[in-house]
N, C-alpha and C positions, 0 to 999 in steps of 0.2 A: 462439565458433566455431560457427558454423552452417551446416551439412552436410545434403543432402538426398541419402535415400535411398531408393530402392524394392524393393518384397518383391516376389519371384517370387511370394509368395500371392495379391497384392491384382490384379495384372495380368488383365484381362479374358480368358476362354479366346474362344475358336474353333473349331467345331469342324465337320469335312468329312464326309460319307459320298460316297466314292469306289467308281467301279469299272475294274477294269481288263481292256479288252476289246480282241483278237486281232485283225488285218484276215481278213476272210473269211467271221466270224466264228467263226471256230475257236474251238476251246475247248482252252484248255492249261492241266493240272491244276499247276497253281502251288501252292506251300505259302505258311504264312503268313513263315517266313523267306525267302523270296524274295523276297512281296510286299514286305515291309520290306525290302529289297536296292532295290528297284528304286524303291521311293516315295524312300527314304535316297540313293541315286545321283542320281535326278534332281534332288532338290534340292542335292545336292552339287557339280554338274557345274554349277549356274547360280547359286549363292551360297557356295560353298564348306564347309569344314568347320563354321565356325560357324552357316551354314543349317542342317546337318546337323543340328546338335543343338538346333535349336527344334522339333522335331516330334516325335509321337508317337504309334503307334497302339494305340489301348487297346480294338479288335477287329477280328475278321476273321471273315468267313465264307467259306470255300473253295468253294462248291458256287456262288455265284453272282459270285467271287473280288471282292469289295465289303469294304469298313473302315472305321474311323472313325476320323478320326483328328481332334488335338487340337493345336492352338498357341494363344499367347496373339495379341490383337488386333493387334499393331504386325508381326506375320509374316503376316497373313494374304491380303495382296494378292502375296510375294512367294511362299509356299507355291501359293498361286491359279497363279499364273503356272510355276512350276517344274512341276505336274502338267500344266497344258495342253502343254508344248513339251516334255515326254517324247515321244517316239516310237519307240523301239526297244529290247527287250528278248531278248538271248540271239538276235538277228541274225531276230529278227520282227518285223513294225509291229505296235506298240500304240496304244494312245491310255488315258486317265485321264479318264473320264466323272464331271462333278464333281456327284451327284446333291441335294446339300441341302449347303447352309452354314448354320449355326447359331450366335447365341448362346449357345445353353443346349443340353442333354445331351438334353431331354424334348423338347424340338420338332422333332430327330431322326426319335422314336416317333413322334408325330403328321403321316403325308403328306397332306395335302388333296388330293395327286395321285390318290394312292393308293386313298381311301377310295369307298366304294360306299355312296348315300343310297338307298333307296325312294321313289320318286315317286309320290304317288296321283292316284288321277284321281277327281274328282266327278261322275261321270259317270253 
């Protein structure tokens, strides 16, 4: 009998750093259980419960209301798409600004965007 199984360990992750921003640009002090509400609904509303439960967000920071969050490889085009076509929260336009997709946890940390070099001049 020859049966092929796979481990939720060996599944490649994915991971998102997200932000979620106001039209107007308002700033609405969201906590982090609502961010989970609304990242959780959107994907819920567009792949149902079992979308729901591929995701995970393993932080948040409320001052710039941004997360990171986690799925393995085979959700990660439909999690892409469930935060683009969110757009309303608690009867506001939102949107779900999808700032870095990652293989790995550390290339998160590292923004090439981000970073600020010294340029000398020979002069």
């Amino acid at each position: 009998m020859n049966t092929n199984k796979t481990k939720y360990s060996s599944l490649k992750k994915c991971y998102f750093r997200v932000q979620l921003e106001f039209e107007n640009g308002g700033r609405v002090d969201i906590g982090q259980t609502m961010f989970n509400y609304v990242v959780y609904h959107a994907v819920k509303n567009l792949f149902g419960e079992i979308g729901e439960s591929c995701v995970d967000i393993i932080q948040y920071d409320p001052l710039f209301s941004q997360a990171i969050l986690v799925t393995n490889e085979r959700f990660r085009v439909q999690l892409h798409s469930a935060l683009t076509l969110c757009g309303c929260y608690d009867n506001k336009r939102c949107a779900f600004r999808i700032l870095q997709i990652s293989s790995s946890l550390i290339n998160l940390a590292s923004d090439s965007r981000q970073m600020c070099v010294p340029i000398r001049s020979n002069i």
